[in-house]
N, C-alpha and C positions, 0 to 999 in steps of 0.2 A: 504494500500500500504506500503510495506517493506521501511527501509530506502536503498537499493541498487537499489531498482525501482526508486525509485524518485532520486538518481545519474543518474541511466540511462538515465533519463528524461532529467535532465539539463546538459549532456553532449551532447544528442541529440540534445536540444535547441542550444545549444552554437555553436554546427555543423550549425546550419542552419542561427543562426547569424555572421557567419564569412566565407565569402565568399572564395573559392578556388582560387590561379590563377591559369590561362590558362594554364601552364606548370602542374601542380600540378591534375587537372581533366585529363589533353590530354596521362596523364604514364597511356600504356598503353592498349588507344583506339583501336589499329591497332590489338591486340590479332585474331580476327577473319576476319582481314583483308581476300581477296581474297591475293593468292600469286603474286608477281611479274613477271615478263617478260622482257626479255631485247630485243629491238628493232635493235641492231646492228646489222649495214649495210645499213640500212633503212632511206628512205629520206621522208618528209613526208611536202607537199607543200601546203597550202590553201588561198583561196581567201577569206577577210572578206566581208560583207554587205554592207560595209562602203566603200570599193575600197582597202583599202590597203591588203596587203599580209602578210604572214608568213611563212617561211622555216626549217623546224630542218633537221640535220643527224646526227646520232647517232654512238656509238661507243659502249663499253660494258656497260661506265657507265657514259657517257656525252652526250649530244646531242651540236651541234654548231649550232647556230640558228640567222634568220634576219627577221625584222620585219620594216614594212611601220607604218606611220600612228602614233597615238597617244600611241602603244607599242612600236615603235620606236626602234631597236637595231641592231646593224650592225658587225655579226659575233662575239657574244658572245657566254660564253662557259660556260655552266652551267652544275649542275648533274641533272640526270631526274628520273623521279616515272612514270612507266608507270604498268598497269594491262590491261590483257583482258577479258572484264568483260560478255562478249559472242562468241561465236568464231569469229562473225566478226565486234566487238565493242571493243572499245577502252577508257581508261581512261589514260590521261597523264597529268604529273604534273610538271612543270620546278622551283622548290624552288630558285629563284635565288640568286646566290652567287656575278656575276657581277652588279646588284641594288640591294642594302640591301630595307629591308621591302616592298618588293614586290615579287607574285607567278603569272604564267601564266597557265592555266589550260583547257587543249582541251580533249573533248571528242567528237568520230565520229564512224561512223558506213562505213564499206566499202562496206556494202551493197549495202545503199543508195547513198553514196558517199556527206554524208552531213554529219556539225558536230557544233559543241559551242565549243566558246574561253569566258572565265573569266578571266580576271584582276583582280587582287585582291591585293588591297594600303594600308598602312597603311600612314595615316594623319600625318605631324609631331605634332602637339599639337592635345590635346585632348578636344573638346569642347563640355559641358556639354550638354545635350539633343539631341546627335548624335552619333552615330556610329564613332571610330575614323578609324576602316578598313572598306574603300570602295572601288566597285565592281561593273565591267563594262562587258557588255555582249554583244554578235557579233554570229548570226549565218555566217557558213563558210560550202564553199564547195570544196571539194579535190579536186585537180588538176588533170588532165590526163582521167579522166573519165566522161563520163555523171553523173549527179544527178537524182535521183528520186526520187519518193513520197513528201512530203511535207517541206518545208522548218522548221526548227526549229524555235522554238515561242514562246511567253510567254503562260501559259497555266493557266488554270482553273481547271484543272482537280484533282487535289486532294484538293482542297477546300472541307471540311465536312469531311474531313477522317482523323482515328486517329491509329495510330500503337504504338509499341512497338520494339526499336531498343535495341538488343545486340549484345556489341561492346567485350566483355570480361565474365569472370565470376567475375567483379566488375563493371561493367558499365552497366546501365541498364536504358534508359529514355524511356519516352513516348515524341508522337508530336502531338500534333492537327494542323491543317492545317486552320487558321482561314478564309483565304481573299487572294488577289492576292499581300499583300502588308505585311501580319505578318501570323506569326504561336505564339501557347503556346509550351512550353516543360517545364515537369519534372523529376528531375532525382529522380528514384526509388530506385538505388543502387549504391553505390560509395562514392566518395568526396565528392561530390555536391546535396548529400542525403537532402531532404527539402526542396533545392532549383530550382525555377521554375521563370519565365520572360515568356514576348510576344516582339518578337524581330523583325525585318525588316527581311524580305524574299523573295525572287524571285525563280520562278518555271516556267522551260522551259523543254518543250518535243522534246526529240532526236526522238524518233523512237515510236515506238508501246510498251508498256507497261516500259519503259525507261524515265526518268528522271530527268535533272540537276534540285536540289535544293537547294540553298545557303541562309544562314542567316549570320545578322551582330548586333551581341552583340552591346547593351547601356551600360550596368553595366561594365564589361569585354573586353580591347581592343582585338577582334576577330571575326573573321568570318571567313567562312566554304564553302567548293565547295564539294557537291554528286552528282553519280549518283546512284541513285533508280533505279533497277530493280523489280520493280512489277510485274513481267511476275513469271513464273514459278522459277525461282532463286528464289527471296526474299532474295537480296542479297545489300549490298550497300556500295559504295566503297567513300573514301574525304579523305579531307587534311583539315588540317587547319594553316591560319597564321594569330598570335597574340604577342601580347606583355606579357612576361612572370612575372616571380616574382622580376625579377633583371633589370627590366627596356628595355630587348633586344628583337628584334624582333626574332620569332623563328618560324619554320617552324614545322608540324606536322602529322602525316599518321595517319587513322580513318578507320572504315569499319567493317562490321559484319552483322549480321541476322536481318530481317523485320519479324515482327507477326503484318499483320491486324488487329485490334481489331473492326474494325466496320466503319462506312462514315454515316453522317449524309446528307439528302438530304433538302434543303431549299422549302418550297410550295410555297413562291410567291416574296418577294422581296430578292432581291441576298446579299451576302454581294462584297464588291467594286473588 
């Protein structure tokens, strides 16, 4: 081995012993994002599980919105992220400006006339052996219309299955999907080249081959709201909100191409 190989080597190492922050991995991610949409005009009213409600209308680039219940807001004015990520599904993201380190995050389908709300907090201290962004989940169903098909739900369904997301032509991770409670991911190409964790996760199905799936970093204050399109797209749209390199909470756009690599099927005892 040349002496430039073995530079190469310990500068790779030294990549993998020095962890990226969240700001520093997330420049970026959004490159193959689906494009935006602006909702203005549009009101958009739902009922959570829980009894309380939520309201937005939107404008070109705000939406004004209220909220019952343990989201609690009363005619605030936030900027919004919204994608349509099938002709009649929806991702929206309210990064909010009126509560610093917190995002509210709805995806629904007007199909079915059902949909998922994420909260998503960031902790004021950080304590060791936990997630400091946590994340609360609500199925919801739109107002004015009947609902149909199935209620949204925590799911199973990609347990054993392992893909490859590209988010750019520098971002390139793998996920396994361990259990109803963690997944593994590597990153293959980027910043965060070498490094890999098993992190907290929850997976809920909107619709037929559709998917909210959010993780919440240990190492890294941060966590993440997708929707997976597994259907014919192969397509996946998120945000993330983390603490960045200068101590602020920051808000951030994600999304790009699925490649299946394979689903491992379990023969007898399940994982949790």
């Amino acid at each position: 081995m040349t002496d430039a190989q073995i530079a190469d080597l310990r500068d790779e190492r030294r990549g993998v012993d020095e962890w990226a922050t969240y700001d520093e991995f997330a420049a970026g991610i959004d490159t193959y994002r689906l494009p935006n949409v602006s909702l203005e005009g549009r009101r958009l009213a739902l009922t959570l599980d829980d009894g309380s409600t939520l309201t937005a209308r939107f404008d070109a680039e705000t939406a004004t919105w209220s909220a019952s219940g343990v989201i609690g807001a009363s005619d605030a004015r936030d900027p919004y992220d919204a994608v349509q990520v099938r002709k009649d599904v929806f991702f929206l993201n309210l990064p909010l400006e009126s509560r610093e380190r917190e995002a509210v995050t709805i995806v629904w389908s007007e199909r079915t006339g059902r949909g998922i709300v994420a909260h998503s907090h960031i902790d004021a201290e950080r304590v060791e052996g936990e997630p400091q962004v946590k994340q609360d989940f609500y199925a919801v169903q739109l107002d004015g219309g009947e609902a149909s098909g199935d209620t949204p739900a925590e799911s199973r369904d990609l347990i054993g299955m392992r893909n490859l997301y590209r988010y750019s032509p520098e971002h390139l991770y793998e996920h396994v999907y361990m259990s109803t409670e963690r997944y593994a991911w590597q990153n293959l190409q980027g910043v965060q080249r070498g490094h890999g964790d098993m992190d907290l996760s929850t997976v809920w199905k909107l619709d037929e081959g559709l998917y909210l799936f959010c993780f919440r970093e240990f190492r890294i204050s941060v966590a993440s709201v997708w929707l997976h399109d597994l259907g014919y797209n192969l397509m996946t749209t998120g945000i993330f909100l983390g603490i960045n390199g200068r101590g602020e909470s920051e808000h951030s756009r994600a999304g790009g191409h699925i490649y299946p690599l394979g689903t491992v099927k379990y023969p007898d005892v399940q994982p949790v």
